[in-house]
N, C-alpha and C positions, 0 to 999 in steps of 0.2 A: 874265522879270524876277523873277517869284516862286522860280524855281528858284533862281537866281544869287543870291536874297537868303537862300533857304533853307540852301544850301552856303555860303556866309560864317558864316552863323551856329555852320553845322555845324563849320567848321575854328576857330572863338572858343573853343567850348564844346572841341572837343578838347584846344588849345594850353592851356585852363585849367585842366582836367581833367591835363594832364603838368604843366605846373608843379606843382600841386598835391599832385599825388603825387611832385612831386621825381626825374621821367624825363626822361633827355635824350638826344639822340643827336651820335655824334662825327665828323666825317668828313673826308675831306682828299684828296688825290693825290699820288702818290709820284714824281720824277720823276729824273733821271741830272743831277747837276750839270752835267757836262761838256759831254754831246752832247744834254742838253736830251729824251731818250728815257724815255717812257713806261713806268714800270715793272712791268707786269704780275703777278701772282701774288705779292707783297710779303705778308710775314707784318705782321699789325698785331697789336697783344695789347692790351688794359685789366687794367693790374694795381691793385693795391691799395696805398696806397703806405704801410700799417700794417705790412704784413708781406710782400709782394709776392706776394702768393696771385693766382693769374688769375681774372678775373672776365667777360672775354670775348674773343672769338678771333676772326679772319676772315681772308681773303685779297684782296688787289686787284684788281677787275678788267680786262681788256684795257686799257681805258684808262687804269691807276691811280687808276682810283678808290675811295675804300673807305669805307661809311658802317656806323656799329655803333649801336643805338638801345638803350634801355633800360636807361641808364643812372640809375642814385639817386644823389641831391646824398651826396657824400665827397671826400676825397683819391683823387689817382689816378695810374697813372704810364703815360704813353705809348710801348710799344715798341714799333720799326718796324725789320724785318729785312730786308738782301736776299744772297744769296750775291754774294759777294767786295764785299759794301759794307761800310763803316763802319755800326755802328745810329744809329738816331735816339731820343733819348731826352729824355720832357719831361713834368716834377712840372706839376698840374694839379687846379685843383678846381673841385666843382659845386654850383651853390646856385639857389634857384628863379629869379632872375635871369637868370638863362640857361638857354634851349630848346634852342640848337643850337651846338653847339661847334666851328665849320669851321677846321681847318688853313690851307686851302687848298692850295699845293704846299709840298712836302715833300723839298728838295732830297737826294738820299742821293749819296757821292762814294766814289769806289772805290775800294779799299786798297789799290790798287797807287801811285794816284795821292798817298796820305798816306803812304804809307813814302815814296816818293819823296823828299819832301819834310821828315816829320820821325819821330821816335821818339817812339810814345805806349806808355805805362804803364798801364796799369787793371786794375779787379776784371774776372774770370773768372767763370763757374758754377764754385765748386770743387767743388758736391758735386749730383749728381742721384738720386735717389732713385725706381728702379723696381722696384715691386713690392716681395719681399724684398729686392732687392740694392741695395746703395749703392755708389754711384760716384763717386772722388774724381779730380781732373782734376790730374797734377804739375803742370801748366804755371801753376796759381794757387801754387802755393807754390815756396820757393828751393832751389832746387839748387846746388850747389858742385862743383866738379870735383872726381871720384873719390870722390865722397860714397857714402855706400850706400842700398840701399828701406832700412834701419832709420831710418839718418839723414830719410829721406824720410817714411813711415807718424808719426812721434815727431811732425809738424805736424798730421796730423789729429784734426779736433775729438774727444773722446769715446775717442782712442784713450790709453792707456798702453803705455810700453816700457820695464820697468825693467833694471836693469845686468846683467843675465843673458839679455837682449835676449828675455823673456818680453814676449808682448804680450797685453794683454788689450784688447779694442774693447767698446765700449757696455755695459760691463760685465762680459762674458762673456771666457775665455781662449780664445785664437784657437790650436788643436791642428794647424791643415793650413795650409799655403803653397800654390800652385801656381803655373807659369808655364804660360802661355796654354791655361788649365786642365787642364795635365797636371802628375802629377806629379812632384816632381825629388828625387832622392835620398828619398824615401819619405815619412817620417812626421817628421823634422828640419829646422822651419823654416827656422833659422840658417843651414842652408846657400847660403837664398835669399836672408834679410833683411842678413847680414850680409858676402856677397861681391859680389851683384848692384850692377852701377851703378844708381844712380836715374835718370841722365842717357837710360839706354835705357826708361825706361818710358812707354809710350803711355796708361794707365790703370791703376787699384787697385780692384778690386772686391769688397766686403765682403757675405759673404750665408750664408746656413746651407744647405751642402750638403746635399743629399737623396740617400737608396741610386738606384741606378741604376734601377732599378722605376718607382722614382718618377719621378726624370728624364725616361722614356722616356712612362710613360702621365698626368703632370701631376697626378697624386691623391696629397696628402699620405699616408705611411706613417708616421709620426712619427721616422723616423732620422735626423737632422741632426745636422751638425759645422760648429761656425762657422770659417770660411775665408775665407784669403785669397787673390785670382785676381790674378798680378802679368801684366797685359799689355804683352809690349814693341812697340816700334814697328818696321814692318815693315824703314826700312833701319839697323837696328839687330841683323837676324839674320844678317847676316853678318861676319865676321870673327872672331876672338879676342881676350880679355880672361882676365884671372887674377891672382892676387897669391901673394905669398912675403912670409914676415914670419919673423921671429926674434929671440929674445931670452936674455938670462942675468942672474942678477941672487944676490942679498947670499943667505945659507943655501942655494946650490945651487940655488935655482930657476929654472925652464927653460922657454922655450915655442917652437913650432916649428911652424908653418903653410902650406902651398903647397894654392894651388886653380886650375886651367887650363879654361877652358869657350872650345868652338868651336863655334858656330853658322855652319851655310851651308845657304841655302837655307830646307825645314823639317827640317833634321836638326839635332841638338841635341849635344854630346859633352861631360863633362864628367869629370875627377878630382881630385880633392885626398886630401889627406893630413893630418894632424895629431899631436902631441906635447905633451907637457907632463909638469908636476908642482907649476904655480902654479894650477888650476883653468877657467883658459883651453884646453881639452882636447875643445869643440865636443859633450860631452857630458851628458847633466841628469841631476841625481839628487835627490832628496825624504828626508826627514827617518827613512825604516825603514830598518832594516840591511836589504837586500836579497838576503842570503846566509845568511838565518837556515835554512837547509832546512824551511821550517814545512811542511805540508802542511793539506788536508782535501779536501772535495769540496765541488763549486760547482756551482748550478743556473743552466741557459741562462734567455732570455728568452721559449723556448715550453716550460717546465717541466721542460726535461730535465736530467739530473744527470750530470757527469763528475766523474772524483779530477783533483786539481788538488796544484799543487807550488809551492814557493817559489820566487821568482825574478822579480823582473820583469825587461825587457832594457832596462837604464840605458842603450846606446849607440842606442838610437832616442828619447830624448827630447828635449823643446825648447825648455830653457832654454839650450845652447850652453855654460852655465858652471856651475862645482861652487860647490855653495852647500849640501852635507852634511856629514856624520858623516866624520871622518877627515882624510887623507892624501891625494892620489888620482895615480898616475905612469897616465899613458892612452897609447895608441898606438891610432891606428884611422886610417881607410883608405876610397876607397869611389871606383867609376867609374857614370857614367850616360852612358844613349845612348837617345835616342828618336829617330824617324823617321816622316815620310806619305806614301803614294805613291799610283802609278793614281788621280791626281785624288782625295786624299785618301779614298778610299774603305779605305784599308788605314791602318794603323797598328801601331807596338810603344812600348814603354816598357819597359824594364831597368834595375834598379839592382843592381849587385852590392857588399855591404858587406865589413870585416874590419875587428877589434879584439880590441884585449885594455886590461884594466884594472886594476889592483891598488891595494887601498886598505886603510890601515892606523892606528887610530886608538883612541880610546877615549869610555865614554861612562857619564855618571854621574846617578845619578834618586834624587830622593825623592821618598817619598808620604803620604798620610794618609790613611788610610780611619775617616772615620767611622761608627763605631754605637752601636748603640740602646743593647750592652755595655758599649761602651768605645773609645775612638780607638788601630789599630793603625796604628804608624810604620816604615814599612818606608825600605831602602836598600840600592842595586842598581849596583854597579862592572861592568862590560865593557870586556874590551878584545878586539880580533878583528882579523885579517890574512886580506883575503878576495882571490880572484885569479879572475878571468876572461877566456875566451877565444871568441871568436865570429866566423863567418860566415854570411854572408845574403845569400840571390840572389833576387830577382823580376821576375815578365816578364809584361807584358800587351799582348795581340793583337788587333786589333778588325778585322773587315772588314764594309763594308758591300757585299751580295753581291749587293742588288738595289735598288731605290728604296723596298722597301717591310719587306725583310729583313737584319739586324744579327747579326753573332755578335761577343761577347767573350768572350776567354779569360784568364785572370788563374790563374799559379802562382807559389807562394814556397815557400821552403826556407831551412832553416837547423841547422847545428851548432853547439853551446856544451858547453864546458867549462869547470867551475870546483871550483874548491876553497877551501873554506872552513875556519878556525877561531877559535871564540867561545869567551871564558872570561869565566864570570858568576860575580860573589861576591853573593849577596844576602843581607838578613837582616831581620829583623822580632822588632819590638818592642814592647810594650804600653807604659800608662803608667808614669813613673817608671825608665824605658828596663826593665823588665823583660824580661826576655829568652824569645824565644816560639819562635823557629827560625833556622835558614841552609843555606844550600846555597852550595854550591864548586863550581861543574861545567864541565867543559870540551868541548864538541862540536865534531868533526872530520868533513867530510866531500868526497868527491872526487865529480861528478856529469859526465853525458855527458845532454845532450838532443839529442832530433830531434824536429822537427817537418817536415810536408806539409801544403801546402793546393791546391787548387786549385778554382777556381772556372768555368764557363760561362754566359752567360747570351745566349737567343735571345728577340729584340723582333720581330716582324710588325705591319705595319699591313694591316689589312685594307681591301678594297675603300671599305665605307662609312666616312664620314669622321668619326673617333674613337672608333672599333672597334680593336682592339688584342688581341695577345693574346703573351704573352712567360713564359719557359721559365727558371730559374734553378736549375742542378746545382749542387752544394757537397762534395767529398768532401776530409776531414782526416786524418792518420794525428800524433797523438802520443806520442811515447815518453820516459820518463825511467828514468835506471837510477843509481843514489847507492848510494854505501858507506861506513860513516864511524865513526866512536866515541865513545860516552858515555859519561863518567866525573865521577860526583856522590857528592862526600860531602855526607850532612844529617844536619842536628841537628834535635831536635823535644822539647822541654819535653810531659812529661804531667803536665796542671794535677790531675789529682788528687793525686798524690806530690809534683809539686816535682821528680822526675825527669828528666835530660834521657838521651832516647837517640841511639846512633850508628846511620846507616843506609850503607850504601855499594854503588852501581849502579856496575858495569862491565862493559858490553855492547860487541859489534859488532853494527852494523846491515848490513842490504841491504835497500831499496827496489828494485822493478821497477813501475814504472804504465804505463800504456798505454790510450789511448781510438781510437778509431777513429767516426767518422762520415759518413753520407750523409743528405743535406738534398735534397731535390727541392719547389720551390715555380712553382705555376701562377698566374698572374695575368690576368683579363679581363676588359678595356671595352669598353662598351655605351653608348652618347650615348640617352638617353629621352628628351630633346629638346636642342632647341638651349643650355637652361641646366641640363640635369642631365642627368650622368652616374653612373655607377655602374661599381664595380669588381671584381670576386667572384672569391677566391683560395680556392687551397689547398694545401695542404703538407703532405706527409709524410719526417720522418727517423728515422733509423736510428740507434741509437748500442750502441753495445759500450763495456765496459773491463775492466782488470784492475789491481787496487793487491795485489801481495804484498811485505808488507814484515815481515821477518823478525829477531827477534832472537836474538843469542847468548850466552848467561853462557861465564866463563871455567871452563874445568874442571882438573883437577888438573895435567895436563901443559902447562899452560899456552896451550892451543889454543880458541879461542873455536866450541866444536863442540856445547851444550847449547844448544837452541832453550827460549826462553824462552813458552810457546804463550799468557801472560796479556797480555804485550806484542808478541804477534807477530797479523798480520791477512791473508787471502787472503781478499779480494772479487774478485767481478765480476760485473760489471752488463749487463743488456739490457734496453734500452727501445726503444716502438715508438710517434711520437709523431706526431696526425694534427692536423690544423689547417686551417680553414675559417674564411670570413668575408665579407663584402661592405660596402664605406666608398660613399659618395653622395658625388658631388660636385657643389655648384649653384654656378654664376659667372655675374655678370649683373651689368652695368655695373662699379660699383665694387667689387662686392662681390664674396666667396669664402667657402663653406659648404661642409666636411668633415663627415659622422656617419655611424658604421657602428661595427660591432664583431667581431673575431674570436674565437672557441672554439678550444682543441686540447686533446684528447681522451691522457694520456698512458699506456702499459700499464709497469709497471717491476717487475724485480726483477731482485732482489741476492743471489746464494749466499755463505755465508760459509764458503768450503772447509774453514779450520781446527776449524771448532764445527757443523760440517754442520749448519747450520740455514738455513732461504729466508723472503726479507722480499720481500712482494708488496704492490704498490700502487697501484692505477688512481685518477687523478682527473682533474678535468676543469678549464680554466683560462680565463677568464672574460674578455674587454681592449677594453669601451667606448672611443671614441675621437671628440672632435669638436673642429670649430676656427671662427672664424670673422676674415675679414680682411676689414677694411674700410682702402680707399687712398683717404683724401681728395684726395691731389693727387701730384704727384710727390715732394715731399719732403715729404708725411705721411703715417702711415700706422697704424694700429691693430689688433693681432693678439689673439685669446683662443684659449686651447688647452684642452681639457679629455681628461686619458688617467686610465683607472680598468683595474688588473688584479690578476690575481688573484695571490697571494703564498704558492705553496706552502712548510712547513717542509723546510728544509735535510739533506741528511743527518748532517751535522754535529749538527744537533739531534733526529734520528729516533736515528743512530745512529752516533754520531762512534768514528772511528781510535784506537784507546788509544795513547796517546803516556805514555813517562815522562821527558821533556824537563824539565819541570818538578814536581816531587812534590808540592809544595805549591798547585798550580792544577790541579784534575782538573776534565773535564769526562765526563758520563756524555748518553745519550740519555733520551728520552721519547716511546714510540713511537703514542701515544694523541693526538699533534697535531693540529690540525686546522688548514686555510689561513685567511688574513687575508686583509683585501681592502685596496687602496688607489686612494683617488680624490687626482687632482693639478689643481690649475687653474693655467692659466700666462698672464700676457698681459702685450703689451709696445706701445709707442707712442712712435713714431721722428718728430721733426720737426726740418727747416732748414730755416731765411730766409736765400735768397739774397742780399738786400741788405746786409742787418744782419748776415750770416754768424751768423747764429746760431743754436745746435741744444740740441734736446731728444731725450734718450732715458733712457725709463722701463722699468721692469722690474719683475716682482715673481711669485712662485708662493705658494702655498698646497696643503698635502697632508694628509691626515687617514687612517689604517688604524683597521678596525675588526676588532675580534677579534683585536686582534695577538698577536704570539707575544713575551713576553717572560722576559730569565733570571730565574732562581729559585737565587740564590747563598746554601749553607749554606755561613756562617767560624764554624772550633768559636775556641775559646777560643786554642789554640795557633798560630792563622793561617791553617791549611788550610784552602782553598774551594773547592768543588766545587761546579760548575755544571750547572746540567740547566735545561731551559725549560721553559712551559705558553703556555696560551693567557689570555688576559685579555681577560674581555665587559663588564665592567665601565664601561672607559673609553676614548677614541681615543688612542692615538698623535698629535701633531701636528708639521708643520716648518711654517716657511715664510721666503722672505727677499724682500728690499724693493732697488730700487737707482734712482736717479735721477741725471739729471748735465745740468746745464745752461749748454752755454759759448756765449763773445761775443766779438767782438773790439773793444776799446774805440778809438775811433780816435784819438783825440785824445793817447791814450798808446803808440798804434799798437803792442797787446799784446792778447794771448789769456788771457781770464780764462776760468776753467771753477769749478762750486760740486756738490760731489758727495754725495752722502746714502743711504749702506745699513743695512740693518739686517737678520738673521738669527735664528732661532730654533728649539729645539726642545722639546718637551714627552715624555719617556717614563715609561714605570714598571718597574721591579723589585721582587720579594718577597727581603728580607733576612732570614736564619733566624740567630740566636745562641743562646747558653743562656738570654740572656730570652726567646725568643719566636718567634714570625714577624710581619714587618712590611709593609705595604706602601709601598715609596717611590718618591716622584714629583719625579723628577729635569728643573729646568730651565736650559735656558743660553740665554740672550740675548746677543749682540753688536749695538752699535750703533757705527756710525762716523760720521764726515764729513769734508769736506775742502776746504781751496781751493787752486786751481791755476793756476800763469800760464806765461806764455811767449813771448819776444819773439827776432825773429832780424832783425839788422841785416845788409845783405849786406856780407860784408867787413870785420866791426867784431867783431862778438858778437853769443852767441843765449846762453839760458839756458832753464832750464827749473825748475820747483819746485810741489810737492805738500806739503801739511801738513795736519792733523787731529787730532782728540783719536779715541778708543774709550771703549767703555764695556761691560766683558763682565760680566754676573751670570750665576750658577750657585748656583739655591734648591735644596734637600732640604730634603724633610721631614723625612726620618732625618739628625743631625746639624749641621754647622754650613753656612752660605750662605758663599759665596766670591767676593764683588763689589769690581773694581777698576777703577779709571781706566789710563787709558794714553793716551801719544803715540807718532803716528809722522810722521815726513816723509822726501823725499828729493828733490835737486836736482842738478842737473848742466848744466853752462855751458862757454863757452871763450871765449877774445877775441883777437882775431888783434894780432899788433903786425907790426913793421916787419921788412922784410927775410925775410918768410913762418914768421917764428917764431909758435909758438901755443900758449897754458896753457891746458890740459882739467883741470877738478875735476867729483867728483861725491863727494856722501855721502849716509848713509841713518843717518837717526834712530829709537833707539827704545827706548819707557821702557811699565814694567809697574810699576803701583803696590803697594801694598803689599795685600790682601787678609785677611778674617778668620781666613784658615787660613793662610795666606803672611805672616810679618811682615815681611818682607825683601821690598822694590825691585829693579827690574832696570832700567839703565841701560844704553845701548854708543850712539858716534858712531863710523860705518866710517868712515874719509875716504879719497879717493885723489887722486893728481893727478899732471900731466905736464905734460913741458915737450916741445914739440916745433917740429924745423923740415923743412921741406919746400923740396925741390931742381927746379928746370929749370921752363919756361912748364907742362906740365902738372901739377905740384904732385904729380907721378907719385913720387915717391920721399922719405922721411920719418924723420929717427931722433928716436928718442923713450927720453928720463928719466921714468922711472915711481915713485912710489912707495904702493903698497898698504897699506891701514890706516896712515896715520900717524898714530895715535893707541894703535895697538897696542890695540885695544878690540874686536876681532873675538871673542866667543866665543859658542860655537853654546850657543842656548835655547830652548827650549819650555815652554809649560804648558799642561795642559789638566785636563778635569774628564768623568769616567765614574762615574755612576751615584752611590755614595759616599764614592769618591776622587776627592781630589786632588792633580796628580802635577808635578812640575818639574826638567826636565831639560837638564845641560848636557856639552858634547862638546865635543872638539879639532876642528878646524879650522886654516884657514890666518888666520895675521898675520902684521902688518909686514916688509916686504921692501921691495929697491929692485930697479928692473931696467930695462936698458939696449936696448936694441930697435931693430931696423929694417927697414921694411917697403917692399916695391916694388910698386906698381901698375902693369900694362903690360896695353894693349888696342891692338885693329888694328880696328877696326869701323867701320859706315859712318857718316860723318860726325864721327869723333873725339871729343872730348872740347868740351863747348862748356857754357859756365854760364848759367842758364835763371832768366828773375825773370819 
């Protein structure tokens, strides 16, 4: 009797004791509506019903039973899962009033049995979140027949796609596409975002790819590219799909589009083609002339140094549309084919490109360079007609040739030819427009490039388990060979006299450059226990070059046969560069810890044939690295990065190429440099609520160099500056930028609001030499933005879309005047379906520059465009469409920016207002057709 009395007492003092502390436990049985069956292994979850974070998990037992204890008084939400059931779902709270929270049975009824019956509608997970990678599910958002992934990605949270179908996600511009992460036509997103059906996609997965090293042994390198992984659905890889579009329109403008992709099986086949001359030419290009012939020489990422040449290759970028400098008539071209076979063990990938491009345009600058003397006003006419032609082949082969052995092999190739010509009027003026110089110069040149690459790389897993060891060969062959002509008359005021003199350069040139290298890098893992590992690499490459680039004066017979030996240069280089290092890896539970550091050791020198002289140079290069992730849950997550290395000077700045391009901008070396160092901190912090759909992602770096190397610009009195650098102990170098973005979807107005907040900065220094003096100046630019954004899509009615925000850019010197002005931008685009499948698409883009203390003049333009279109037969497969571009006629290309003591602003031709008449056909044979998806 005393025991019995004792254990009552004991179970009082318990039950009083959980109240008290506000624990409780929840329990119930899961049982089959229908047949009244027991349902065994049932997921049950306790969420949180603030934000729907789990808070506890379990599974049923044989009998359906399931009880979860320890629970604290809150809100809460009940989820109970069973495969091919409908869920159970049930809002719930807890207060000390209640111990024990019994369901009791828990009907769940099976989803054959409610379609049956009727059509249900609901939220999906749209967005899961592992690890790096995010996962957005289409089946939560709408689809439309014959829509595309752009039309598709343009609904998720955090993402932007602007009218050049550039997409930036969570801040960051997203450079790589893939389809079921391979790649398809190369480095060209568009080709994916904007021909692909959405209707075939199974999943979208957003994450920052890692070099293949990394992939295979899971230890951060720091080489990431944020990407997009489009996965189709399995009976969706058979048959064919493709589109043909074409148009003509008011001024001769022209566009012209065919793309055919056949999937069977896992073989992939695709080509298209394209045309134009309205800028819809599936091509990207950025705000430099790109055919300037500039040249210098450029250092790798393990200290090595190649000559390098103008030119980037505009027909692999990935904005899809011209938004540059000019004119642009394009033709290009391009087949893909990949393949898996022997049980996926084997693999290829192929894209073979061709194009040509020619752009023809003008472009017009002023500046103001403040100082410490006097404000010099310069202004700079261009006009240029540049022409290129290229092909491009690459193949990658993978076999896996054992369970525990990988080979990949990866070669590309490429021919270009172009020919350029630029004609710059410049000239420069003091105050009172006093007159100080100009230059008239015309450059002509005709170039032939080759390029090789080919890469190997062998993965082993060894016996024990995450032991590794993997082999990566790299051998390059580049060649550029240019011949061309400069012809510069200049004037030049000598401020002692009041003098102006004539100078007149008329050369031919020949460029020959040539690099060649071999890269060998070993990598090996070691597990030191279950939560650290360790990685220890090393690497030695090889690199050779030659830059002879030779000039000619003309001589009395008219034959350009005097070699000019002040502007003429024969380098070549040999470096021999070794590199070692070991990163730790610790992962344990939630967490992930990266810290190690690499060293390479480099030997270099440079003969300079023409002045027989040898520049010898060993040093050694420094590149700290750590990271730390922590994954609170599946849709949060928090990452910090820290990479610090070391920042050899350039040759360019030891001992730059004498160019006379330009006579009034010399640059000279300074062979007494010494390296800088730079540390970077990066972290980022990703979060969704599933229920409330709504996300967080944050952003921001910070970077500091110490001992940097900066210019040391003498401008005499008459405008010439010539440039040379030093080091500076003085003070750090600073950048850093900021980016936040926080969307929701408001339901009650059943729309996608998002609030977005960046900001960027930098801090440098230059020494400014005049006849007053020498100065030190500490040049800053700040940008600040923000912005709000909505978005709603009705099925069948209208969707819309819209971003707006103010800026705020300042640019302080201390030498000089400060340059701070407001600005707006936005841009929107919508369409609304009417009757009989007709349908009006607008989109525009706003945007105003205020006036500034150096700038007294505004910049204003609204681009608008818009169409009328209708669509033919059940699947909305065929379309003509009324365009018309800039009605407003307001398109003109502008810049400004701000370097060191100038400030510069510039505008260019480009394309306005036109009309164009269009029609485009959508045809697919695939599995399961065409079918619209809510």
């Amino acid at each position: 009797m005393t025991r019995l009395l004792l254990s009552l007492c004991f179970l009082v003092l318990i039950s009083s004791y959980s109240k008290a502390q506000g624990l409780h436990a929840i329990k119930g049985r899961t049982i089959d509506t229908a047949s009244t069956t027991l349902l065994s292994g049932t997921s049950v979850a306790i969420l949180n019903a603030k934000d729907s974070t789990l808070v506890k998990f379990t599974r049923t037992a044989e009998n359906g039973a399931f009880e979860i204890n320890g629970i604290k008084n809150g809100k809460y939400i009940l989820l109970v899962s069973y495969p091919k059931y409908a869920d159970f779902v049930d809002h719930f709270a807890l207060d000390s009033t209640t111990l024990v929270k019994d369901y009791g049975k828990i009907n769940l009824t099976g989803m054959a049995k409610i379609l049956s019956d009727v059509i249900i509608k609901g939220n999906r997970t749209a967005i899961k979140i592992k690890g790096d990678t995010t996962e957005f599910d289409p089946k939560a958002y709408n689809i439309e027949p014959n829509s595309k992934v752009e039309d598709l990605i343009k609904q998720f949270p955090g993402f932007q796609v602007d009218k050049d179908g550039k997409i930036t996600a969570q801040g960051k511009t997203v450079p790589k596409v893939l389809v079921d992460g391979e790649e398809f036509f190369g480095d060209d997103p568009t080709l994916v975002t904007k021909n692909l059906r959405a209707d075939m996609v199974e999943s979208v997965q957003l994450y920052d790819k890692a070099s293949d090293q990394a992939s295979f042994t899971g230890i951060d390198d720091g080489e990431k590219t944020k990407t997009l992984n489009i996965k189709l659905k399995e009976d969706k890889k058979n048959g064919y799909f493709g589109k043909v579009q074409g148009g003509y329109g008011t001024k001769d403008f022209y566009q012209g589009q065919a793309m055919f992709n056949k999937f069977w099986g896992k073989k992939k086949f695709s080509a298209y083609g394209i045309l134009g001359n309205n800028g819809t030419v599936g091509l990207g290009w950025d705000d430099r002339d790109k055919y300037s012939g500039s040249s210098g020489l450029t250092m790798t990422d393990d200290g090595g140094m190649y000559f390098s040449y103008g030119g980037g290759d505009d027909l692999d970028s990935y904005s899809g549309q011209y938004n540059g400098v000019g004119l642009p008539v394009a033709r290009t071209g391009g087949l893909h084919f990949d393949n898996k076979w022997n049980k996926d063990k084997e693999s290829i990938n192929t894209n073979y490109k061709i194009g040509s491009i020619r752009v023809k345009g003008s472009r017009n600058s002023i500046s103001q360079n403040n100082l410490a003397s006097g404000t010099q006003f310069s202004t700079s006419d261009e006009d240029f007609d540049n022409d290129m032609f290229r092909q491009k082949l690459d193949a990658t082969y993978e076999i896996k040739i054992d369970t525990t052995l990988t080979m990949k092999v990866s070669v590309d190739g490429a021919l270009k030819k172009s020919n350029t010509a630029n004609h710059y009027k410049t000239e420069t003026n003091g105050e009172n427009d006093y007159f100080l110089n100009s230059s008239d110069r015309t450059i002509t040149n005709e170039a032939d490039d080759q390029n090789f690459n080919m890469n190997v790389l062998l993965t082993k897993k060894l016996k024990k388990k995450g032991r590794t060891l993997s082999l990566n060969l790299n051998q390059s062959i580049n060649k550029n060979s240019t011949e061309g002509y400069l012809n510069s008359e200049n004037k030049r005021r000598i401020i002692e006299t009041g003098a102006i003199v004539d100078s007149l350069t008329n050369q031919f040139k020949v460029n020959d450059i040539t690099n060649n290298s071999f890269k060998l890098n070993a990598a090996y893992t070691e597990p030191l226990s279950k939560t650290l590992t360790v990685i220890v690499n090393y690497g030695l490459t090889l690199m050779n070059g030659k830059s002879d680039r030779r000039s000619f004066n003309q001589s009395g017979s008219g034959r350009y046969d005097i070699l000019d030996t002040l502007f003429s240069n024969n380098f070549e280089l040999n470096q021999t560069i070794n590199q070692g290092g070991a990163i730790f890896n610790y992962k344990k539970g939630k967490t992930v810890i990266n810290f190690g550091s690499k060293f390479s050791g480099v030997n270099f020198k440079q003969d300079d044939v023409y002045h027989n002289r040898t520049y010898i140079r060993n040093f050694v290069n420094y590149m700290p690295q750590a990271s730390y992730q922590y994954r609170f849950s599946q849709q949060k997550s928090l990452r910090i990065n820290y990479n610090g290395n070391t920042n050899q000077p350039s040759l360019d700045q030891l001992q730059p190429v004498r160019v006379n391009n330009d006579p009034f901008n010399v640059v000279k070396g300074n062979q007494d440099l010494r390296p800088s160092f730079r540390s970077s901190v990066n972290a980022s912090y990703n979060s969704y609520k599933v229920l409330t759909n709504q996300s967080i992602w944050l952003s921001g770096s910070y970077s500091f160099t110490s001992n940097p190397i900066i210019s040391d610009v003498n401008t005499d009195a008459a405008g010439k500056s010539t440039y040379s650098y030093i080091n500076f102990s003085d003070k750090m170098q600073t950048n850093f930028y900021l980016y936040g973005q926080v969307g929701r979807k408001i339901k009650f107005l059943d729309m996608n609001i998002g609030l977005n907040l960046d900001a960027n900065g930098n801090s440098n220094y230059n020494y400014i030499t005049t006849n007053q003096g020498r100065t030190l100046n500490n040049t800053k630019n700040y940008n600040y933005g923000g912005g709000l954004n909505i978005s709603k899509y009705v099925e069948k009615k209208y969707s819309f879309y819209g971003r707006f925000g103010p800026t705020y850019n300042m640019s302080r010197v201390s030498i000089g005047t400060n340059s701070d002005g407001w600005g707006l931008g936005g841009y929107f685009s919508g369409n609304v379906q009417l009757p009989v499948k007709f349908e009006i698409s607008t989109d525009g883009e706003y945007q105003y520059n205020g006036k500034t203390q150096v700038l007294n003049k505004s910049f204003e333009r609204f681009i608008w465009n818009a169409s009328l279109s209708k669509k033919f037969f059940k699947t909305d497969n065929l379309k003509f469409s009324l365009t018309v571009n800039d009605i407003l006629n307001q398109n003109v290309g502008f810049d400004r920016s701000a370097t060191n003591t100038t400030i510069s602003e510039t505008r260019n031709t480009t394309i306005q207002r036109y009309f164009m008449f269009s029609v485009s056909w959508d045809f697919n044979k695939m599995g399961g057709g065409v079918k619209t998806q809510k």
